[in-house]
C-alpha positions, 0 to 999 in steps of 0.5 A: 814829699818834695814836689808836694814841699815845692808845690805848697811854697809856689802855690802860697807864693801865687796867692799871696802875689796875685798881680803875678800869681804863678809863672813860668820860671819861678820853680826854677828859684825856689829849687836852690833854697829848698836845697840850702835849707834842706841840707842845713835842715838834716844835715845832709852833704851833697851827695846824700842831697843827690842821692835821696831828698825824700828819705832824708826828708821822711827822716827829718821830720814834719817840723824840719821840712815846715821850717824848709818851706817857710825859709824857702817862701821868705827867700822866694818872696825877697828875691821876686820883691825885687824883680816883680816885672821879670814874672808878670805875664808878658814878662816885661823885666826880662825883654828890657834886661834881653834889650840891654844885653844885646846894647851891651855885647853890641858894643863889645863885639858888633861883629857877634852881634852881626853874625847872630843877626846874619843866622837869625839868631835872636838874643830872646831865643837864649837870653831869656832863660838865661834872666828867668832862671837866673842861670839856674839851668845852665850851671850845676847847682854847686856853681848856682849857689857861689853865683847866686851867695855873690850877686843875688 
């Protein structure tokens, strides 16, 4: 039930943006709505979260998770509004926010920045998923959303 949720959310998201369409990283985005919106949609704590979404969702009921797919979607689509150039195929919004950050740190601590040089360490090779995903993979989901409810 919720692959098939996440599928239908992504796949009207594609649609309905063709310039992009779908890319890699967007599931990754869609995942702590569906898990806010889940949990207000059936009441359920984190670890009944964890524990089981599908039968909370068979529980729930048809209506419930329409309502957790459109919020999910309208969420989505605010979010992406605003970061358009992240997801287009060479994904140029993120290479420039890559770009920024190594001026950034560069200027903090050049001798960081040397020493990933010297290991031919590129910012792309850990940054990159860091700005696709919004940090999404590096943080337990508790820690996203506090992130995410401050700077997103």
């Amino acid at each position: 039930i919720v692959q098939a949720s996440l599928h239908r959310i992504l796949f009207v998201w594609g649609i309905r943006h063709p310039g992009t369409g779908y890319v890699q990283g967007i599931n990754d985005l869609v995942t702590p709505f569906f898990y806010v919106f889940l949990r207000e949609a059936t009441g359920a704590d984190d670890a009944s979260l964890a524990s089981g979404a599908e039968r909370l969702l068979e529980r729930a009921g048809a209506e419930a998770l329409q309502r957790v797919e459109a919020d999910c979607y309208h969420c989505l689509t605010s979010m992406l509004d605003n970061a358009q150039d992240n997801y287009v195929v060479d994904f140029k919004g993120i290479q420039e926010k890559i770009f920024r950050l190594k001026r950034i740190i560069a200027r903090l601590d050049d001798k960081l920045v040397q020493h990933l040089e010297t290991e031919n360490v590129d910012f792309i090779q850990f940054a990159f998923r860091w700005f696709n995903c919004l940090l999404m993979r590096e943080f337990s989901m508790a820690c996203t959303l506090r992130l995410w409810d401050s700077y997103v």
